[in-house]
N, C-alpha and C positions, 0 to 999 in steps of 0.2 A: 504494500500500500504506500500511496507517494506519501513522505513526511509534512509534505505543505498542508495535505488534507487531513492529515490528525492532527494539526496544531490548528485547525478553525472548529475543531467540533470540541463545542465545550462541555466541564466533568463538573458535578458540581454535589454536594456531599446536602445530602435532608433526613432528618430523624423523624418519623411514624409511630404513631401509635397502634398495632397490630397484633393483634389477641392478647393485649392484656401487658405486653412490655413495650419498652421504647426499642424499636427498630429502625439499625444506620440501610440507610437505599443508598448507593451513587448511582446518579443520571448520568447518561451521556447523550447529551443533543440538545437544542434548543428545547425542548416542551418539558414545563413542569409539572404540568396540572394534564393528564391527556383528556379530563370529563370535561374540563374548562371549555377546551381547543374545542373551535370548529372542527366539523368533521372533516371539510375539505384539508384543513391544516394538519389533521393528524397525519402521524407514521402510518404506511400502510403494512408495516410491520413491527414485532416490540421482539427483542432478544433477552429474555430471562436468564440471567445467569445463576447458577448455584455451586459455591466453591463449599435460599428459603423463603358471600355468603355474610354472614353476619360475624366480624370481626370481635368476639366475646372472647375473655379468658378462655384457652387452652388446657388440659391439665397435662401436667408433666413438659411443661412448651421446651425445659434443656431435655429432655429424652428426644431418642432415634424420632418416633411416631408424634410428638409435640412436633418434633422440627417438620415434618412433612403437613401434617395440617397447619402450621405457621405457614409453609410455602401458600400452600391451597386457597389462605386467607385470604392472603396479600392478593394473590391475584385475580380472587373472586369480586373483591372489594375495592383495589386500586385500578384495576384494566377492565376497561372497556370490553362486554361481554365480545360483540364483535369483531377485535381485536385482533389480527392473526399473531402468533407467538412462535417464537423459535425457542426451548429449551434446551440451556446445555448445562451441564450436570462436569463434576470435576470428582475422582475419586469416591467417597458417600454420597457426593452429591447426586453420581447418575442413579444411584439404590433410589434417593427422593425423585429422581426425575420420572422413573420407573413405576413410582406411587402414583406420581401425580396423574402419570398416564394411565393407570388400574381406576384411581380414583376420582377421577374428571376427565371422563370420556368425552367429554362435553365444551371441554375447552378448544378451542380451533388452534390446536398447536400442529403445524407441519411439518414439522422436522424437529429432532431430538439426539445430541453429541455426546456420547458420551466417553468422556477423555479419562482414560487410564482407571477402568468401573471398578471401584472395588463390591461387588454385589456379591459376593460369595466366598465363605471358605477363608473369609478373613484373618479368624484366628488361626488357621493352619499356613499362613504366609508366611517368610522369613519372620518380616518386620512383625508381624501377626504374635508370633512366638516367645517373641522378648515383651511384647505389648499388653498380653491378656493379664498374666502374672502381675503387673505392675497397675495396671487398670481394674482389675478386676480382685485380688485379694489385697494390692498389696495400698489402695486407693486412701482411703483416711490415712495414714501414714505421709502420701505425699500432699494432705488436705494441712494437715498441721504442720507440716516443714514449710509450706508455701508460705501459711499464716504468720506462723513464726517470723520466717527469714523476710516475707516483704512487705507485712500489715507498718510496720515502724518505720520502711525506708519513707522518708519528704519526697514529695514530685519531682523536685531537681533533679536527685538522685535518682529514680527511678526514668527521668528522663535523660540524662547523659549515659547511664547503662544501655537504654534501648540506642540510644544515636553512638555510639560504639559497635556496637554489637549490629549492624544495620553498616556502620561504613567497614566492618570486617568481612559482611559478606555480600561487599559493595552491592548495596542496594540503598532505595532510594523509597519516601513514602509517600504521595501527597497528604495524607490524613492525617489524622491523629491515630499510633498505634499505641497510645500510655496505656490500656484498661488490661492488655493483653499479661501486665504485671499486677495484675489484682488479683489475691487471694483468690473471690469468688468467682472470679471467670474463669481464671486456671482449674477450680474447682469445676465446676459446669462442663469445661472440657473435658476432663477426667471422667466425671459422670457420665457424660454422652459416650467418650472412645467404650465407656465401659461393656454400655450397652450396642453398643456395634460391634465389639467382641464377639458378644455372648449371639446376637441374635441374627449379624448374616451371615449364614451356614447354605443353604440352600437356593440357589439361582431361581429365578420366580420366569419359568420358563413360560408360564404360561400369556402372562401379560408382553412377552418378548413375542412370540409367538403372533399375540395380535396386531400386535402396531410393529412388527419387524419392516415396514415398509418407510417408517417414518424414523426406523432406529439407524445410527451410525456407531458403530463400534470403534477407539482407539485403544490400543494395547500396547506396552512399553515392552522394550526389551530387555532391562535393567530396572523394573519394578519389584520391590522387594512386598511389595503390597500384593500385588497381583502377576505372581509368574508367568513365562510365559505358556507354564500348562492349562492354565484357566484359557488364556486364546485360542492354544489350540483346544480343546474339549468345547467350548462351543462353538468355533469354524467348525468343528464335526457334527454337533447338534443342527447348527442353522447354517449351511451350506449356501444356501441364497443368500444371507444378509449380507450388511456393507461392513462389514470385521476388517477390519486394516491392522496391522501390526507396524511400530513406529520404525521409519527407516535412520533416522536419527541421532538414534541413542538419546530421547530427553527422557532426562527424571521422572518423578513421580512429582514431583516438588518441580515443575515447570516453571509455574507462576514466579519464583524466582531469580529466574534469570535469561528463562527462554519466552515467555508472552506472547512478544513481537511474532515472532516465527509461530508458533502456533494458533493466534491471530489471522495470521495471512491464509495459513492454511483450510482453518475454517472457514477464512471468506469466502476463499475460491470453491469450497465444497459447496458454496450456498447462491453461487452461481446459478443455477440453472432452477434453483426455487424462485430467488429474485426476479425472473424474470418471468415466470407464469405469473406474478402479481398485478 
């Protein structure tokens, strides 16, 4: 994508109120409001990203299944019924992407990415293996070292540790990432990895099955999350769908330093949607 064109399309950070907590959105593009806009003026497309009816309290909104009816909210209640939608889902995110499509058949979403799925077999993955233990028995333990060690650091401090630690792994933020050193978010995180552990074990073949037309599969080659036997085991299961395997070598942890390039790739896959629009 030429560089001149991503520096006119503006980003711009808004906090919601959506089942019951405060939720950060970033826009990208002129409309902020899309029920406001004319309808001539809207997008005639919206891209959902997920690295998440009547907007009421959730229960358990940090669990697996909170975080997917948290997605469902948002988009029952922020986007225009209308609306076509592009979902793309990153790691657990495609497992919610994959809900959302069992659970809102009904959304006019046409196409659905799902980059590096962890949907299955989680806790039997490298990373899986060192993560359950630690997430799952070993969890209060790293709830009260958390509290301990960073309930007393001042903001400063906790803000020259993350801008350190940020220029070691040369990266760059537009936002604010301070909360991500709060007791209780590091906690929440714990809580959710926990139950991701425990509860994706079995590929939900079924709903793959139905919208396999609308599905695109990525798979790393150096995913320690999702091997690369899980790609081939279902290239054998769904021999028609769009299974890609990365030719690359990116991470699982893209988002840090490869974007750009997976970015473009995506565009180009979405080519030929764009243009029946």
């Amino acid at each position: 994508m030429d560089s001149s064109i991503k520096e006119e399309i503006p980003v711009h950070e808004e906090f919601i109120l959506c089942c019951g907590v405060e939720t950060q959105v970033l826009k990208c593009g002129p409309w902020t409001n899309l029920f406001n806009e004319q309808r001539a003026n809207r997008p005639k497309l919206l891209i959902f990203i997920i690295t998440d009816s009547d907007a009421q309290a959730v229960k358990d909104i940090y669990g697996l299944q909170g975080q997917v009816e948290h997605k469902l909210a948002f988009l029952r209640t922020h986007v225009p019924k209308e609306m076509k939608l592009v979902v793309i889902g990153h790691s657990v995110g495609c497992y919610i992407s994959l809900e959302i499509l069992r659970l809102a058949p009904e959304l006019p979403i046409i196409r659905s990415f799902l980059l590096f799925p962890t949907i299955e077999r989680i806790s039997e993955s490298p990373n899986g293996r060192i993560a359950t233990p630690l997430l799952c028995w070993l969890r209060y333990g790293l709830y009260v070292l958390g509290y301990l060690l960073l309930k007393p650091w001042p903001e400063k401090i906790k803000s020259l540790v993350l801008r350190i630690a940020l220029q070691m792994m040369n990266l760059q933020s537009e936002f604010s990432v301070l909360n991500i050193l709060e007791p209780f978010c590091l906690a929440n995180a714990a809580y959710l990895g926990a139950q991701e552990m425990m509860k994706l074990v079995e590929r939900d073949n079924k709903t793959i099955r139905t919208h396999l037309s609308k599905l695109t599969f990525y798979y790393g080659t150096i995913d320690r999350w999702c091997p690369i036997k899980y790609y081939e085991d279902i290239k054998k299961d769904f021999p028609e769908g769009d299974i890609r395997l990365c030719e690359k070598n990116l991470p699982h942890a893209f988002i840090l330093h490869f974007s750009r390039e997976m970015a473009d790739m995506i565009a180009d896959w979405l080519k030929g949607d764009l243009s029946k629009i």
